[in-house]
C-alpha positions in Angstrom: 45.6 62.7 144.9 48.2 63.2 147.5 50.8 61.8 145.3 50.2 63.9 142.0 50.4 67.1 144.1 53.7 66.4 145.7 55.2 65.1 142.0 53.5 68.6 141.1 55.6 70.9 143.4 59.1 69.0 143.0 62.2 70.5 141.1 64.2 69.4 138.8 66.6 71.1 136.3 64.2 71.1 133.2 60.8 71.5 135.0 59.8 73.1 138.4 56.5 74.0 139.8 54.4 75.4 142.6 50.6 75.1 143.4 49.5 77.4 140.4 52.7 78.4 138.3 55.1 75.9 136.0 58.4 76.8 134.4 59.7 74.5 132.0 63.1 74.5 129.6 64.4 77.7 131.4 67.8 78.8 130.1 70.5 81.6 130.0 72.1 82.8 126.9 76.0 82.9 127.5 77.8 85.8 127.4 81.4 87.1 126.2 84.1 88.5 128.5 82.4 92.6 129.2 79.1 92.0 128.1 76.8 93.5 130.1 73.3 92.1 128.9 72.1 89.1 127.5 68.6 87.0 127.7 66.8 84.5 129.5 64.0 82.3 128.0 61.5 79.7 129.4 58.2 78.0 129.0 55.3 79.2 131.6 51.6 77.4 132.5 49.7 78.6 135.2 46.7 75.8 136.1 45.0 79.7 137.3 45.1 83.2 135.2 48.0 84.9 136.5 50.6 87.6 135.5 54.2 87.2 136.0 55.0 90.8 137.3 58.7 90.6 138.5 62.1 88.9 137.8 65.2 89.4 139.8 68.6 88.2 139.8 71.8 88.2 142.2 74.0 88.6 139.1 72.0 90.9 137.1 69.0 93.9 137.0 66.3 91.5 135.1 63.3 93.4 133.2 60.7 91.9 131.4 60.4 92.4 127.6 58.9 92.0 124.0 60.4 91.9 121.1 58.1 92.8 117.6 58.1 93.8 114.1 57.5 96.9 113.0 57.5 97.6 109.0 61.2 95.7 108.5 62.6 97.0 112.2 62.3 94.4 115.1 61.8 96.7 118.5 62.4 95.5 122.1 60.3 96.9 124.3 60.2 96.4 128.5 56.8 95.7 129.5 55.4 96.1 133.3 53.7 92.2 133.2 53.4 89.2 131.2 49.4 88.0 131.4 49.0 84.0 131.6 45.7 82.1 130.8 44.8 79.5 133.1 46.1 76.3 131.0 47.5 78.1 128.2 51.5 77.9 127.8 53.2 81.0 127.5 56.8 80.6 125.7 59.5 83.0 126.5 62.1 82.9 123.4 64.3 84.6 121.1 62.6 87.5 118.9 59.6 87.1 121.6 59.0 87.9 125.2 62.0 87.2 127.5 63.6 87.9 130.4 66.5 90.7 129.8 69.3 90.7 132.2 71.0 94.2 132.2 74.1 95.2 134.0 75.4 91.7 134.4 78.1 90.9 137.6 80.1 88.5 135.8 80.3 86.8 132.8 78.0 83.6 132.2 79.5 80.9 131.2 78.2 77.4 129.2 77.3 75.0 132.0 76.8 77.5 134.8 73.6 78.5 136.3 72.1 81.7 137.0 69.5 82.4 140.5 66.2 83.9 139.0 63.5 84.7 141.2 60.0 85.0 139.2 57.1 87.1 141.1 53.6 86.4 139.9 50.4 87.8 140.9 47.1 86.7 140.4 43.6 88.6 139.4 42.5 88.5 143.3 46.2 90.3 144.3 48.0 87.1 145.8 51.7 86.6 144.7 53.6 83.8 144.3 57.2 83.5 144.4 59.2 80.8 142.4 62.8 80.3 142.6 64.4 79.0 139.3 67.6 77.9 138.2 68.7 78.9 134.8 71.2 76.6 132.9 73.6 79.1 130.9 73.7 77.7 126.9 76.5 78.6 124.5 76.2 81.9 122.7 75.2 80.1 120.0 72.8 77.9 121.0 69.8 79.7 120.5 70.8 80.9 116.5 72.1 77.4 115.3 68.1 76.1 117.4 66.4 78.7 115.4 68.2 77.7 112.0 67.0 74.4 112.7 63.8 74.8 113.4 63.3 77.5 110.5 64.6 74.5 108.4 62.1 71.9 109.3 64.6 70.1 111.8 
């Protein structure tokens, strides 16, 4: 049992984990030269119902938002939480919820990686901190994905 809980809480650059929380595919969209937002994606499991609550960022302000369809207009919206069900994964993704990184430092780069800090809290009012490096992907990354997985793919 020892064993499975320390493979549990090490890092790698696809998957990292702590005692409750699980990120998994994090990534960064890349930016342009003067572009001052982009957004961050990710997959999230918590073994316990929890709520991530905060993100934060050395090179950025980072809110947490949802994207949805209303009539023919999609809307982007910044919402104060993101609720997780105990075993349930919660994906983070273009058109979706994300991460939105406002007032960016510098621009990000294909093959660089962005600090994120991720604060969650649980129902009993205990956070958890997890700190989480985000690979930066091309610009277009995430359209050419999304064409191919719209496409069958």
């Amino acid at each position: 049992m020892k064993h499975l809980f320390f493979a549990t809480v090490l890092f790698s650059a696809a998957t990292c984990a702590l005692a409750q929380v699980t990120v998994a595919e994090p990534w960064v969209r890349g930016t342009v030269p003067l572009q001052e937002a982009t957004g961050a994606f990710m997959q999230l499991n918590s073994q316990t119902g929890t709520r991530l609550i905060e993100a934060a960022s050395p090179v950025a302000r980072v809110e947490i938002h949802e994207m949805s369809m209303h009539g023919d207009v999609m809307r982007m919206k910044q919402v104060d939480s993101l609720e997780l069900q105990a075993g349930k994964t919660v994906e983070l993704k273009p058109g979706s919820y994300h991460l939105m990184l406002t007032g960016l430092k510098q621009q990000l780069q294909e093959g660089g990686t962005v600090p994120v800090t991720l604060i969650f809290q649980d129902k009993a009012g205990k956070r958890e901190t997890l700190e989480v490096g985000f690979p930066v992907r091309a610009l277009t990354a995430s359209a050419a994905k999304m064409k191919n997985d719209r496409s069958g793919h």
